[in-house]
C-alpha positions in Angstrom: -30.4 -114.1 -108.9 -27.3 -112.9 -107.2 -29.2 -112.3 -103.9 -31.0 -115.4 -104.1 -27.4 -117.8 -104.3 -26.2 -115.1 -101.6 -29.4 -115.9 -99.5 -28.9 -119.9 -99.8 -25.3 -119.3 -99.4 -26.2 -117.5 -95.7 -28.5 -119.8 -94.9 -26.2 -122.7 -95.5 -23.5 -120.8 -93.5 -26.2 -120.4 -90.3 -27.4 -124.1 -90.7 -23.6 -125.5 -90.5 -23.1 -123.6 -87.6 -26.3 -124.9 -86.2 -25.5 -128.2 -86.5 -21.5 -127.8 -85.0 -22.7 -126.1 -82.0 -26.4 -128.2 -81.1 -24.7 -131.3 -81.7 -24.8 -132.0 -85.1 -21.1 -131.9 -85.4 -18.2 -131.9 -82.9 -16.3 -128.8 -81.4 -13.4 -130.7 -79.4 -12.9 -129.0 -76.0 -9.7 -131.1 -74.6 -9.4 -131.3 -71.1 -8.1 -134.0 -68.3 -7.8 -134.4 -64.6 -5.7 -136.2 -61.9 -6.1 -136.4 -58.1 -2.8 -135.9 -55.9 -2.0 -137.5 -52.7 -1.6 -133.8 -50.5 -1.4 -135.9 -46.8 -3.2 -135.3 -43.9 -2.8 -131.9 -41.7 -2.0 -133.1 -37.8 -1.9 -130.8 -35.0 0.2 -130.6 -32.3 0.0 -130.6 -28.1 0.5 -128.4 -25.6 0.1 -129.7 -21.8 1.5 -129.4 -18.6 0.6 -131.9 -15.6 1.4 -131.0 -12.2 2.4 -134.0 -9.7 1.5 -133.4 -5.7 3.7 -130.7 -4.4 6.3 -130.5 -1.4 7.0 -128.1 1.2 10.7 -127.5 2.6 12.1 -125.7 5.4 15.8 -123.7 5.1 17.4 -126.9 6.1 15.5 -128.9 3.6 12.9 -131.2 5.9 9.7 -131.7 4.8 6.9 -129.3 6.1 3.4 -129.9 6.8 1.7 -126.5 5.5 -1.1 -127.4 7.2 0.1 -127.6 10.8 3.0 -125.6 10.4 3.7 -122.1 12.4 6.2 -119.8 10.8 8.5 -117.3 12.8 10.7 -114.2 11.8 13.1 -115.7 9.8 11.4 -119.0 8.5 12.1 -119.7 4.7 9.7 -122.2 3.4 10.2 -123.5 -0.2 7.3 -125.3 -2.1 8.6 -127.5 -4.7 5.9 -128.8 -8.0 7.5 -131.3 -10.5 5.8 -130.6 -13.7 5.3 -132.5 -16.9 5.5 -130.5 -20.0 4.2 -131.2 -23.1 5.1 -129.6 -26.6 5.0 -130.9 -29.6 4.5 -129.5 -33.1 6.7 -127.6 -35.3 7.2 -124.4 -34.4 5.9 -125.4 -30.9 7.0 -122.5 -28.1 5.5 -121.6 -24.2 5.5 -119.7 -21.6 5.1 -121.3 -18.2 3.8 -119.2 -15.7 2.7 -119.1 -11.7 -0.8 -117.8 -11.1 -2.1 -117.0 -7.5 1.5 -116.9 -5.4 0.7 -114.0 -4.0 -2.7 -114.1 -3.1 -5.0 -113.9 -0.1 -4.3 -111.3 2.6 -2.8 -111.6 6.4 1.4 -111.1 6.5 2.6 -107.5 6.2 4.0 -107.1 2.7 7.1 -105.8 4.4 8.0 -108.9 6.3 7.0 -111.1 3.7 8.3 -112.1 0.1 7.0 -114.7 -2.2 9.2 -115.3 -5.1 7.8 -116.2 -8.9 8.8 -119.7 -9.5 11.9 -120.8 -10.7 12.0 -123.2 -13.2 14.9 -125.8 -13.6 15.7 -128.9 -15.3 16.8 -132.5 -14.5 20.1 -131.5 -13.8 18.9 -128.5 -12.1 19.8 -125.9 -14.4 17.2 -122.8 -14.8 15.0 -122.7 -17.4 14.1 -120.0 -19.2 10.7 -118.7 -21.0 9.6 -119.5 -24.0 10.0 -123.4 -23.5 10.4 -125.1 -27.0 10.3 -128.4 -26.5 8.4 -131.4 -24.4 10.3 -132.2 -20.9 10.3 -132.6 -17.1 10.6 -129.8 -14.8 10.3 -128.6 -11.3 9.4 -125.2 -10.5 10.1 -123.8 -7.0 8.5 -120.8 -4.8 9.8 -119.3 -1.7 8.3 -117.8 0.9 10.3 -115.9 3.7 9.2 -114.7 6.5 11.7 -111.6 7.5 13.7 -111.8 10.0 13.4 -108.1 10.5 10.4 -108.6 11.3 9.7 -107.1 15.0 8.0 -106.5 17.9 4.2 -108.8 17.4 3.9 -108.0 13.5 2.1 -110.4 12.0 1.4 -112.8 14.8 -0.9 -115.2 14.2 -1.0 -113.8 10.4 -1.8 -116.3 7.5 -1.3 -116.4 4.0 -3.0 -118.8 1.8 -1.1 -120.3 -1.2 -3.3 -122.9 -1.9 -4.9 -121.9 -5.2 -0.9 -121.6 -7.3 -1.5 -122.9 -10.5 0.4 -123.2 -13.4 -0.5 -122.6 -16.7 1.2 -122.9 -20.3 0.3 -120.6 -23.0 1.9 -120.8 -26.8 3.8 -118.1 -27.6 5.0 -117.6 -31.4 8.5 -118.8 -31.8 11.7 -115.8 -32.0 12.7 -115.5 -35.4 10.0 -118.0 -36.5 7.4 -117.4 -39.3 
């Protein structure tokens, strides 16, 4: 008799447990849930927008390129206002020249080209990495030596017509 009340007593354990865990009673899991307003990522810009360029003499008078003959001594300036664009947090460039120096012809002993300097409104230089959106004018010389001698370099040419400009982001110093 004892294993038979132990036998019902076993059973009656399994079929209670049944029953709470198929459905036949409750086991109360809690749980809850919410939504949160995290905002919207936006990114940034990074532009630069060239306006049509000018050619100086020394003196400062305009210069056609096209029809214009240098001599020993000449100092032409080319002059590109610029539009820079940077925004975003964090947001820092380097503006560089491409193509000042190319195509053959002068002697690169009676010639230099200089990398562009960049200045501001008020004409102060500008240093890379730019960190923030503004107006500036970049400037590149080219002097033809007046040390220059005997028939070097006559009828030479020198095509500058490809300079470009281009802006690449560069991480900010000290920045994360």
């Amino acid at each position: 008799m004892k294993n038979t009340t132990m036998l019902k007593g076993a059973a009656a354990v399994a079929l209670g447990g049944a029953l709470l865990l198929g459905g036949g009673g409750t086991l109360a899991w809690w749980n809850a849930s919410d939504s949160a307003a995290a905002g919207t990522i936006v990114a940034g810009d990074l532009n630069v927008q060239a306006a049509t360029g000018v050619w100086t003499d020394r003196a400062g008078n305009p210069v056609n390129i096209a029809t214009y003959l240098v001599v020993p001594g000449d100092l032409l300036t080319y002059t590109q206002d610029l539009d820079i664009t940077l925004t975003g947090d964090k947001m820092a460039a380097n503006l560089v020249a491409t193509n000042t120096d190319a195509g053959a012809g002068f002697d690169p002993a009676n010639v230099t080209v200089t990398s562009p300097k960049l200045t501001d409104a008020d004409g102060d230089v500008i240093a890379n990495p730019l960190t923030s959106s503004q107006h500036v004018t970049a400037s590149i010389t080219f002097e033809f030596k007046s040390s220059t001698s005997t028939r070097t370099d006559v009828n030479a040419s020198r095509n500058l017509g490809n300079v470009s400009f281009t802006l690449t982001q560069v991480q900010q110093s000290g920045l994360q």
